[in-house]
Backbone as CSV, one residue per row, in Angstrom:
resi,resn,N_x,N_y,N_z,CA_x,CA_y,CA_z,C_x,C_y,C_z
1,UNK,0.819,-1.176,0.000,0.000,0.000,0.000,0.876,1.258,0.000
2,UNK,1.673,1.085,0.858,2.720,2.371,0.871,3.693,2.520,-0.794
3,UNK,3.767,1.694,-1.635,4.171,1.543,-2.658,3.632,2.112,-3.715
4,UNK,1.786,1.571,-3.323,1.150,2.271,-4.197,1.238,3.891,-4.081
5,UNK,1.065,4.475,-2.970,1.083,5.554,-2.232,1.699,6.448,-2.813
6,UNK,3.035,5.893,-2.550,3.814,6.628,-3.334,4.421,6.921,-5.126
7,UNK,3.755,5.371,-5.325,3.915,5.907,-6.874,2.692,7.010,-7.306
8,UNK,1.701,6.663,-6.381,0.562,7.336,-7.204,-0.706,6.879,-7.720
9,UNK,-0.370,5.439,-7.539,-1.092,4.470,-8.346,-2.417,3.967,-7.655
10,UNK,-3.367,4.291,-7.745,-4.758,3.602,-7.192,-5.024,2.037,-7.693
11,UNK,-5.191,1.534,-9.122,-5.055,0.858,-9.123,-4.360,-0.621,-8.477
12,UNK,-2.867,-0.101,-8.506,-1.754,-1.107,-7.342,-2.737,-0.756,-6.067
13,UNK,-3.024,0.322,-5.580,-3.803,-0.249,-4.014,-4.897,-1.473,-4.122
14,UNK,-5.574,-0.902,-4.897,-6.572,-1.792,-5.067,-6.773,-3.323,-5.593
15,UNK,-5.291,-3.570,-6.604,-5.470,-4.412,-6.262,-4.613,-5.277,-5.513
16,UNK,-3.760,-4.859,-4.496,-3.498,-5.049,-3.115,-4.238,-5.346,-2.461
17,UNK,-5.124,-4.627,-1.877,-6.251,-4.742,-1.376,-7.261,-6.149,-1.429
18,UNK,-7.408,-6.316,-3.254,-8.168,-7.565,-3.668,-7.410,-8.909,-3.187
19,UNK,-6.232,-8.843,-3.447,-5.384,-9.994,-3.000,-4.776,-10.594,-1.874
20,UNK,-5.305,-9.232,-0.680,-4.886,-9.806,0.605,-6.508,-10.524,1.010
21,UNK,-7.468,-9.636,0.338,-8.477,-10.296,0.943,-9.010,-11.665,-0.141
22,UNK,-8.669,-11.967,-0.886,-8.715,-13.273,-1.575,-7.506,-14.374,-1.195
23,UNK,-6.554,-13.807,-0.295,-5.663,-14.606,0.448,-6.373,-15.170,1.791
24,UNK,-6.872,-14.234,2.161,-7.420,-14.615,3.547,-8.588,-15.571,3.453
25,UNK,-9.208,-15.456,2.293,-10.571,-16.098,2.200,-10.667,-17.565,1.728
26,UNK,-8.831,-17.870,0.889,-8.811,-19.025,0.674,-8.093,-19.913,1.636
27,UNK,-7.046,-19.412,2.452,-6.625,-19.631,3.376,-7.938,-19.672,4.970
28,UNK,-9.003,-19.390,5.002,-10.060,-19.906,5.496,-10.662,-20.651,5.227
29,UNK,-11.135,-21.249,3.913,-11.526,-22.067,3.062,-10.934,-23.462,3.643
30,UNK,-9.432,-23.442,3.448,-8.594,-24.552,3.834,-8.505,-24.685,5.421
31,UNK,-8.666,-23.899,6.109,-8.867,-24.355,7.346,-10.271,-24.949,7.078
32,UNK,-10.981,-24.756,7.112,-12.768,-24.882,7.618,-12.318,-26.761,7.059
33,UNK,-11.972,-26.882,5.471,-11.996,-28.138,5.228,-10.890,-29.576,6.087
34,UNK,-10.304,-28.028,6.493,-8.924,-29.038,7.698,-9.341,-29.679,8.556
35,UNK,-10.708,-28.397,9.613,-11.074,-29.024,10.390,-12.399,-30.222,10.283
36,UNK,-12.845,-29.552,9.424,-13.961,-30.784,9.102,-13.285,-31.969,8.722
37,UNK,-12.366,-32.610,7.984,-11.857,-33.467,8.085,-11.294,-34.096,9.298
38,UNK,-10.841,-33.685,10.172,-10.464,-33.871,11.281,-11.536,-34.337,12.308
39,UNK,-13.006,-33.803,12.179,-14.231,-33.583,12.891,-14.699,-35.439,12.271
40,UNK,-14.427,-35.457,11.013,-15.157,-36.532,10.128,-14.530,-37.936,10.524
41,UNK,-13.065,-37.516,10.811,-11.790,-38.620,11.109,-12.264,-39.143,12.536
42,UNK,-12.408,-38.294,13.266,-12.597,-38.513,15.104,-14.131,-39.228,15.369
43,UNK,-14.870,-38.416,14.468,-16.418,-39.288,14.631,-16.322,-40.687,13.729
44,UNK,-15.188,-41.116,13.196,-15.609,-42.501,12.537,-15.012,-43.220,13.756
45,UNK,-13.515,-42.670,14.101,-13.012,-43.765,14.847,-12.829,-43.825,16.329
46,UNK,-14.045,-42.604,17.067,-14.440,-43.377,18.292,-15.479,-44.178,18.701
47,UNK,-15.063,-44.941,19.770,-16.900,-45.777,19.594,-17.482,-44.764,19.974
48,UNK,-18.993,-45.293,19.364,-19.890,-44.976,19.807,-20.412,-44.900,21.588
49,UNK,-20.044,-46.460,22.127,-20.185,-46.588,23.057,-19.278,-45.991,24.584
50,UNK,-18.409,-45.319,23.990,-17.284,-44.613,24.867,-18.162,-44.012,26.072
51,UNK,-17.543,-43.947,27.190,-17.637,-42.987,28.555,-16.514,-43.251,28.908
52,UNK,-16.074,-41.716,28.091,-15.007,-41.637,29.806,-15.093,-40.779,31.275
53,UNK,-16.324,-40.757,31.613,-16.232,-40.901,32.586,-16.266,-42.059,33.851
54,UNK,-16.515,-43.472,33.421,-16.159,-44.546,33.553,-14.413,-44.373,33.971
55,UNK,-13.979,-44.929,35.200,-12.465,-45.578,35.258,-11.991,-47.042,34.000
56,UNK,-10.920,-46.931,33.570,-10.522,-46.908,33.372,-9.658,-49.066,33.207
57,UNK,-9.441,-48.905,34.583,-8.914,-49.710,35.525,-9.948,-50.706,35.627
């Protein structure tokens, strides 16, 4: 931004601007599917029947 600034250039802000926020949005994207995979992984492979609040021993 300060680049643009100083050349003058609106355009370069803008599309600065477009590309941090299309960075952020795909880089959220890939989390959300990180964790849902992770969510999908844990619900197949605990039992069903689990308590842990049950010992153990």
């Amino acid at each position: 931004m300060e680049t643009a600034e100083r050349t003058g250039s609106a355009g370069l802000a803008a599309s600065a601007g477009d590309a941090f926020v299309d960075s952020l949005t795909l880089t959220g994207r890939v989390g959300f599917f990180v964790l849902l995979g992770a969510a999908v992984v844990v619900t197949v492979l605990v039992p069903r029947n689990l308590d842990i609040t049950k010992p153990s021993h």
